[in-house]
VMD Tcl script that draws the C-alpha trace (Angstrom):
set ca {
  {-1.91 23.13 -31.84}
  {-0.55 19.50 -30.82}
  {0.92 17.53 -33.47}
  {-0.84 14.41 -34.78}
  {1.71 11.89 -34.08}
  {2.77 13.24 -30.24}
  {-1.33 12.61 -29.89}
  {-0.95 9.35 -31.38}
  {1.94 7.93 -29.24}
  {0.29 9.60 -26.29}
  {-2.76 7.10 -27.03}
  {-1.01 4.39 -27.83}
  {0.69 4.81 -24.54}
  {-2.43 5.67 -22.62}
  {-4.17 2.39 -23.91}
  {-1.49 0.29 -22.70}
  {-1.79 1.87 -18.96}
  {-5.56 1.36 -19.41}
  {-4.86 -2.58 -20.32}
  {-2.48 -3.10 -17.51}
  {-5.15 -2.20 -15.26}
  {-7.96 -3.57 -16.46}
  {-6.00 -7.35 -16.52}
  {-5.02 -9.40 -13.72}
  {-3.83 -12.31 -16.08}
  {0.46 -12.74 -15.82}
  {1.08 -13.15 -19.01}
  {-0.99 -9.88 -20.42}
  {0.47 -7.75 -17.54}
  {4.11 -9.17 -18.54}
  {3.89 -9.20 -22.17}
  {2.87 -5.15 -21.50}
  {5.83 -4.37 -19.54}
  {7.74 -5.77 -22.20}
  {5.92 -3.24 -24.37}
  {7.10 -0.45 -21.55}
  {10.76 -1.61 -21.48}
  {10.97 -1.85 -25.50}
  {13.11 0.60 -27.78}
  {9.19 1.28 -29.51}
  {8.13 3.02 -26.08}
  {11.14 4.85 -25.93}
  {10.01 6.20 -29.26}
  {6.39 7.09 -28.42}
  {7.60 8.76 -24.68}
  {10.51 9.94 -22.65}
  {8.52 8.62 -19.66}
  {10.78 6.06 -17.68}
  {9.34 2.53 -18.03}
  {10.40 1.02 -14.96}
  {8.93 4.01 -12.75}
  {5.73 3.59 -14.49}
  {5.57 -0.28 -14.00}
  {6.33 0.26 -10.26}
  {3.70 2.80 -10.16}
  {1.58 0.14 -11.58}
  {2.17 -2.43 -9.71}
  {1.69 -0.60 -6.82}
  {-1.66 0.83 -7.71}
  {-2.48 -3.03 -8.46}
  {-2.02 -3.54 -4.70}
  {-4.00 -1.51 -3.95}
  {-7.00 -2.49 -5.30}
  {-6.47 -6.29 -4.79}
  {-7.63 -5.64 -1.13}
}
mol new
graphics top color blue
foreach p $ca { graphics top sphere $p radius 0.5 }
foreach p [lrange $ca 0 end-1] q [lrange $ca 1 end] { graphics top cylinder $p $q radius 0.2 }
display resetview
């Protein structure tokens, strides 16, 4: 059985992903990698921020076109 709070930070840190995508405004997008680089998302995930913002980014490109 998963624990309550690994399924919490797991949301919390799929929601952000979810916003990143769905804005193209600077400030959103930059104000949520700040969220990705902070000591909080370090707490919710072991995932590494700055491969996930290139990841991103990249996937951004790809659907400007």
């Amino acid at each position: 059985m998963n624990n309550p709070y690994e399924n919490l930070a797991n949301a919390i840190v799929l929601q952000a992903v979810k916003d990143y995508r769905l804005h193209d405004d600077e400030r959103e997008l930059a104000s949520i990698e700040r969220f990705f680089r902070s000591g909080w998302f370090g707490v919710l995930t072991g995932l590494d921020p700055e491969l996930l913002i290139s990841k991103l980014r990249k996937e951004k490109v790809c659907y400007d076109y």
